[in-house]
DODO-519253 format. One record per residue: residue number from 1; residue in one letter; chain; x negated, y, z negated of N, C-alpha, C in turn. Coordinates in steps of 0.05 Angstrom, whole numbers. Example, Ala and Ser with C-alpha at 12.3 -4.5 7.8 and 13.67 -1.06 7.14 Angstrom:
// residues 2
{n: 1; res: A; chain: A; nu: -264; nv: -114; nw: -156; cau: -246; cav: -90; caw: -156; cu: -264; cv: -66; cw: -156}
{n: 2; res: S; chain: A; nu: -257; nv: -45; nw: -142; cau: -273; cav: -21; caw: -143; cu: -258; cv: 1; cw: -157}
//
This chain:
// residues 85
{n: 1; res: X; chain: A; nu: -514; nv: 382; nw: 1637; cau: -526; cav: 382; caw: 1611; cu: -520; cv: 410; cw: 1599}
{n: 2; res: X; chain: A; nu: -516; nv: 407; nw: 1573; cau: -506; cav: 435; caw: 1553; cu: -529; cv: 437; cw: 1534}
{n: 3; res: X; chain: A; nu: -543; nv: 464; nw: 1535; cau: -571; cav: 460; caw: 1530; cu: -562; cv: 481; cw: 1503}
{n: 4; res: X; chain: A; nu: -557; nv: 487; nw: 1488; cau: -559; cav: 516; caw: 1467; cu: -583; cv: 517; cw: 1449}
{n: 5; res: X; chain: A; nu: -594; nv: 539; nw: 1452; cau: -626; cav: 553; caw: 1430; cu: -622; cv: 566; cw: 1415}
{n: 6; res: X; chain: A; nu: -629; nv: 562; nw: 1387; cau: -620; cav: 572; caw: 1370; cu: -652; cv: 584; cw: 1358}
{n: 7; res: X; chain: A; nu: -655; nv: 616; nw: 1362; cau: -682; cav: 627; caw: 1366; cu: -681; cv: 661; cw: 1354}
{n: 8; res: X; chain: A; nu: -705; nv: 665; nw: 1348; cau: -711; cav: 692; caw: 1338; cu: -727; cv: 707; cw: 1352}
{n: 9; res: X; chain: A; nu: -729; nv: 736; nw: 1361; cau: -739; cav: 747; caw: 1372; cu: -769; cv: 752; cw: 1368}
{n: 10; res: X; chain: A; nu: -781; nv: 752; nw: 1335; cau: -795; cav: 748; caw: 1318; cu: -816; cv: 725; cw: 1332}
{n: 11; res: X; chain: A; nu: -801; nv: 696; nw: 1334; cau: -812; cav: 675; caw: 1336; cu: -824; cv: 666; cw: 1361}
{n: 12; res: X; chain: A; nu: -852; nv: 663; nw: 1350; cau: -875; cav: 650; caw: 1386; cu: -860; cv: 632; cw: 1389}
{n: 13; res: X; chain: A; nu: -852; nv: 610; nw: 1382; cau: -852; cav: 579; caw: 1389; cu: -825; cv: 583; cw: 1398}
{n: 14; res: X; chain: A; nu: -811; nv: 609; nw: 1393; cau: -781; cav: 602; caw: 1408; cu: -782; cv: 615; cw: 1436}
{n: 15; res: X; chain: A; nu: -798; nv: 638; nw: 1430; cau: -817; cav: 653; caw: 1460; cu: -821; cv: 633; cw: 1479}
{n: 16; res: X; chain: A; nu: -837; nv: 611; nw: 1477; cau: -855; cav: 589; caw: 1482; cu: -830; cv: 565; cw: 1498}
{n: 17; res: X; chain: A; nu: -809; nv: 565; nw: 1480; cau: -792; cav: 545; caw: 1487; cu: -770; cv: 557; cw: 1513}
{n: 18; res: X; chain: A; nu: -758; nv: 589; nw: 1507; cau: -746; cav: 597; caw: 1524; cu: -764; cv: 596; cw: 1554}
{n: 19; res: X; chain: A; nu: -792; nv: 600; nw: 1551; cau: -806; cav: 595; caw: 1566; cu: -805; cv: 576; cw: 1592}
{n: 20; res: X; chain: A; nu: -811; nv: 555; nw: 1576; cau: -815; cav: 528; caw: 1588; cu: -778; cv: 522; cw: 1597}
{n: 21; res: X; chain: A; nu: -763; nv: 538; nw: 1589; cau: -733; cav: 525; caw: 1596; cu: -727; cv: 536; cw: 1621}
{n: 22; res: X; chain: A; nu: -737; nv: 566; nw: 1627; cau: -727; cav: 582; caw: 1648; cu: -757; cv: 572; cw: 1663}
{n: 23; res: X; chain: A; nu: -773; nv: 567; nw: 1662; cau: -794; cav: 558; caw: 1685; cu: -783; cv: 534; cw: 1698}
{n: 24; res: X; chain: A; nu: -769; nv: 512; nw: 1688; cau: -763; cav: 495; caw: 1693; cu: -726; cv: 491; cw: 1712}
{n: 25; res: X; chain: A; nu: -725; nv: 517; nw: 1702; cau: -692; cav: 523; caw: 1714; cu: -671; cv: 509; cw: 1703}
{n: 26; res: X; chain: A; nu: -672; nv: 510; nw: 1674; cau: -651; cav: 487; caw: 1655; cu: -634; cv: 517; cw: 1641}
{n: 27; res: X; chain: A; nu: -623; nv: 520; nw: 1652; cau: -596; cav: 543; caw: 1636; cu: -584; cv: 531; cw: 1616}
{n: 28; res: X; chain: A; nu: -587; nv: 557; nw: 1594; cau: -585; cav: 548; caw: 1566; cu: -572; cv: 576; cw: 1551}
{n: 29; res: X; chain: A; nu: -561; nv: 570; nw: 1529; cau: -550; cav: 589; caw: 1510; cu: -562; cv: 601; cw: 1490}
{n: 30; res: X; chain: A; nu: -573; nv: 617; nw: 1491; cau: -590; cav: 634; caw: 1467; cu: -581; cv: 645; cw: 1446}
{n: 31; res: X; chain: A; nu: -579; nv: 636; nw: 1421; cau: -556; cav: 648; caw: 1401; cu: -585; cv: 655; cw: 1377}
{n: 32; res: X; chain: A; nu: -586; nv: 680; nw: 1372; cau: -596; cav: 690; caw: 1353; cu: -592; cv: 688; cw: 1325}
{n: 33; res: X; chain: A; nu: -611; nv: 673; nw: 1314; cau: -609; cav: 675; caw: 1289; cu: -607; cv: 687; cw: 1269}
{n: 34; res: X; chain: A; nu: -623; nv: 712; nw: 1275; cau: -620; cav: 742; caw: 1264; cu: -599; cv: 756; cw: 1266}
{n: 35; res: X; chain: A; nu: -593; nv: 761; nw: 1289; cau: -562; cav: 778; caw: 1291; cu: -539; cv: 762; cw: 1280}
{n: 36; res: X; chain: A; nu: -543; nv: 737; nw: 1279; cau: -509; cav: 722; caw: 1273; cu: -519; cv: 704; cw: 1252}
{n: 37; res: X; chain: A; nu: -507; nv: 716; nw: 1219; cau: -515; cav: 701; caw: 1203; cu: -506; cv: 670; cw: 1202}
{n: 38; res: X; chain: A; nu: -474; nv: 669; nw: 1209; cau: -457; cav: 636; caw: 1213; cu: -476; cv: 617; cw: 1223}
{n: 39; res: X; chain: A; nu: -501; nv: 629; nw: 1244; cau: -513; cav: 611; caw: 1274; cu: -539; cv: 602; cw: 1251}
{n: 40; res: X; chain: A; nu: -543; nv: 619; nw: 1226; cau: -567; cav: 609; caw: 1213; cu: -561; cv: 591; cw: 1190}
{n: 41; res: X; chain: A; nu: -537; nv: 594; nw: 1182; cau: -521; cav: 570; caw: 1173; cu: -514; cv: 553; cw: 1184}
{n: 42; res: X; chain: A; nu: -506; nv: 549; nw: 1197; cau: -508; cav: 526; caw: 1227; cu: -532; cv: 511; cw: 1221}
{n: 43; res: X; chain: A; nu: -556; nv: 526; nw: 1232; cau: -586; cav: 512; caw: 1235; cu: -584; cv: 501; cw: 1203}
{n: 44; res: X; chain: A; nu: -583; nv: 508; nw: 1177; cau: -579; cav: 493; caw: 1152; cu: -576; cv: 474; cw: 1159}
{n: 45; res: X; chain: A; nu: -546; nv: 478; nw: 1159; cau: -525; cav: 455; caw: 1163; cu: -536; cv: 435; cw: 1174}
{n: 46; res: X; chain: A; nu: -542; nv: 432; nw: 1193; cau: -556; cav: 415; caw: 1218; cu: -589; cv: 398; cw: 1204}
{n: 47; res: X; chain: A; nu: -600; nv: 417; nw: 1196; cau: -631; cav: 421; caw: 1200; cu: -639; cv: 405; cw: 1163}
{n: 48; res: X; chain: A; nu: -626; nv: 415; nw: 1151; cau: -628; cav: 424; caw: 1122; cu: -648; cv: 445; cw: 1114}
{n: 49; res: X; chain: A; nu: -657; nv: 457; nw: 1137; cau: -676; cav: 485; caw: 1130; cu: -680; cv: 511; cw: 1156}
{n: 50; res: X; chain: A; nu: -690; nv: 528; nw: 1152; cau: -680; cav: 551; caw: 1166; cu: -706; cv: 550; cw: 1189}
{n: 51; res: X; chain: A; nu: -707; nv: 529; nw: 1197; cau: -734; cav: 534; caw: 1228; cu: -724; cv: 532; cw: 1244}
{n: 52; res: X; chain: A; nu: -731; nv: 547; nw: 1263; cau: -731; cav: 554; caw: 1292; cu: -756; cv: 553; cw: 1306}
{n: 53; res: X; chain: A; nu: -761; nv: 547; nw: 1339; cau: -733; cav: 536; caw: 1346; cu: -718; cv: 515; cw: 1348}
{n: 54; res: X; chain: A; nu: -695; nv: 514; nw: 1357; cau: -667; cav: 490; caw: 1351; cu: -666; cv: 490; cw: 1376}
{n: 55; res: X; chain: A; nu: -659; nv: 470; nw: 1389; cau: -641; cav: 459; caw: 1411; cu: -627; cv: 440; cw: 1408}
{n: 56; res: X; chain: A; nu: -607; nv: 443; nw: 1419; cau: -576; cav: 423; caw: 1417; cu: -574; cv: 412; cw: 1446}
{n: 57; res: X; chain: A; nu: -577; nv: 402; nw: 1449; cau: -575; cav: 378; caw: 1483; cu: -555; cv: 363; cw: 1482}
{n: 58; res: X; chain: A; nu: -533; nv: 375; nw: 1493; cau: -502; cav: 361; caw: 1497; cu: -498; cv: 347; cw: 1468}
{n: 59; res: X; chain: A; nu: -490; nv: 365; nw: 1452; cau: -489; cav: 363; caw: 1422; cu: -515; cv: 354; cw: 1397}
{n: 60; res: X; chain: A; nu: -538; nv: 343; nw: 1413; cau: -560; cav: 324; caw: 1402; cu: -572; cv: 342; cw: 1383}
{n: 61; res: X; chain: A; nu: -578; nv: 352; nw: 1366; cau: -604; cav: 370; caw: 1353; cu: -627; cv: 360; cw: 1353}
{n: 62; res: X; chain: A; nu: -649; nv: 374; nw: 1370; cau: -676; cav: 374; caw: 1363; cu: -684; cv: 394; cw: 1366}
{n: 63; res: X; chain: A; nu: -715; nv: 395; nw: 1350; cau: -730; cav: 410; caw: 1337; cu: -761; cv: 406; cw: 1357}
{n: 64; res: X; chain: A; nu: -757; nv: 427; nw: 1381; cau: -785; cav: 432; caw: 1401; cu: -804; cv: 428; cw: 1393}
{n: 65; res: X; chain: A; nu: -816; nv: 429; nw: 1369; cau: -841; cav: 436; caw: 1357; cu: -852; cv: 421; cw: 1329}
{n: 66; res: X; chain: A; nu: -868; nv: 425; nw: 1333; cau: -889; cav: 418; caw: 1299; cu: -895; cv: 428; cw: 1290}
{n: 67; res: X; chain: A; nu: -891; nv: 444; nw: 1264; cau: -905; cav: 461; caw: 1254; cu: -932; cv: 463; cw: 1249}
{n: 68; res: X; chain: A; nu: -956; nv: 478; nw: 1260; cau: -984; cav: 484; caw: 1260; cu: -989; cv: 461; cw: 1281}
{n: 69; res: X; chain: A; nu: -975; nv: 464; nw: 1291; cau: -981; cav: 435; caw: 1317; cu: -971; cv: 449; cw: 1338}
{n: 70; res: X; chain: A; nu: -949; nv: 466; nw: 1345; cau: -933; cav: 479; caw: 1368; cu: -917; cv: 456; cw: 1384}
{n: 71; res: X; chain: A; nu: -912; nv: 459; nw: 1403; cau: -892; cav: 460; caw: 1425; cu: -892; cv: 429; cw: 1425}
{n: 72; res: X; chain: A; nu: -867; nv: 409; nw: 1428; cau: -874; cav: 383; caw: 1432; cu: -862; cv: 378; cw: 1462}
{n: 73; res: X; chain: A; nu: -881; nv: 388; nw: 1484; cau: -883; cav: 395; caw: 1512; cu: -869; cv: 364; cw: 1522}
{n: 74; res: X; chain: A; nu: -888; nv: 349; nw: 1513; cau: -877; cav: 312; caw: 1526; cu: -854; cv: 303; cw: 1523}
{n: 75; res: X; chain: A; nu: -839; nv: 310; nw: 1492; cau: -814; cav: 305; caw: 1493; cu: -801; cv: 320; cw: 1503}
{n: 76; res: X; chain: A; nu: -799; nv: 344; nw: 1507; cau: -782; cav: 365; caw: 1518; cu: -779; cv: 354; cw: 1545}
{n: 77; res: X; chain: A; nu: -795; nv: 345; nw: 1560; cau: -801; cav: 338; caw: 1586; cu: -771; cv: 319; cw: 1588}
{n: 78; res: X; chain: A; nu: -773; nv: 292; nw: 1564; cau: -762; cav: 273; caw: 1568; cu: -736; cv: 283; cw: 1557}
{n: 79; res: X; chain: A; nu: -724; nv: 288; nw: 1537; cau: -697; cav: 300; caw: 1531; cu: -692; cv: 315; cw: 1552}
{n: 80; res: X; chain: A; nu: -701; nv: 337; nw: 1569; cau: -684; cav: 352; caw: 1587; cu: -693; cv: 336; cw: 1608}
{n: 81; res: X; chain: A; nu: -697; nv: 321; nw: 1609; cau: -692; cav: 302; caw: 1645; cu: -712; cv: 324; cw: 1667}
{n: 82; res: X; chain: A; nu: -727; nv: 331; nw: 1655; cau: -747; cav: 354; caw: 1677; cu: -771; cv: 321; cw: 1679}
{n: 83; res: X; chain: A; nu: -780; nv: 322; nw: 1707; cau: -806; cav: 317; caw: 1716; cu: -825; cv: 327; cw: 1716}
{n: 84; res: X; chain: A; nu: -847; nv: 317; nw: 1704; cau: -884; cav: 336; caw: 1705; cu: -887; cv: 339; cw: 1730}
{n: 85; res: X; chain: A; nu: -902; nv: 362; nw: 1738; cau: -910; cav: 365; caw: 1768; cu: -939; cv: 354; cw: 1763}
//
């Protein structure tokens, strides 16, 4: 699986996501949205708006979270093939 995060240093919910990725031992690509303007055009491109965070799962785009809702923990579970303990 080709996992890439598209995240800001700024951002809890991308804090939150890198989180849950390295707890789980799913190696992934961290591409900053701040430092590399192309990667926040990208998220446009993709998204049609500038939220983070992004994950791409073997090309797929989704979007971890809800806004004023946080983390969507259940799906994340199921897109990255991780088991609940």
């Amino acid at each position: 699986m080709k996992v890439k995060l598209y995240s800001a240093s700024w951002c809890r919910d991308c804090r939150a996501t890198k989180q849950f990725l390295d707890t789980h031992g799913i190696e992934y690509t961290e591409i900053n949205v701040d430092a590399d303007e192309a990667a926040s055009d990208e998220v446009m491109r993709h998204v049609g708006k500038r939220a983070i965070p992004q994950l791409v799962i073997d090309g797929e785009w989704f979007q971890p979270y809800t806004p004023g809702r946080g983390l969507l923990y259940d799906e994340m579970y199921v897109r990255l093939h991780v088991k609940k303990t």
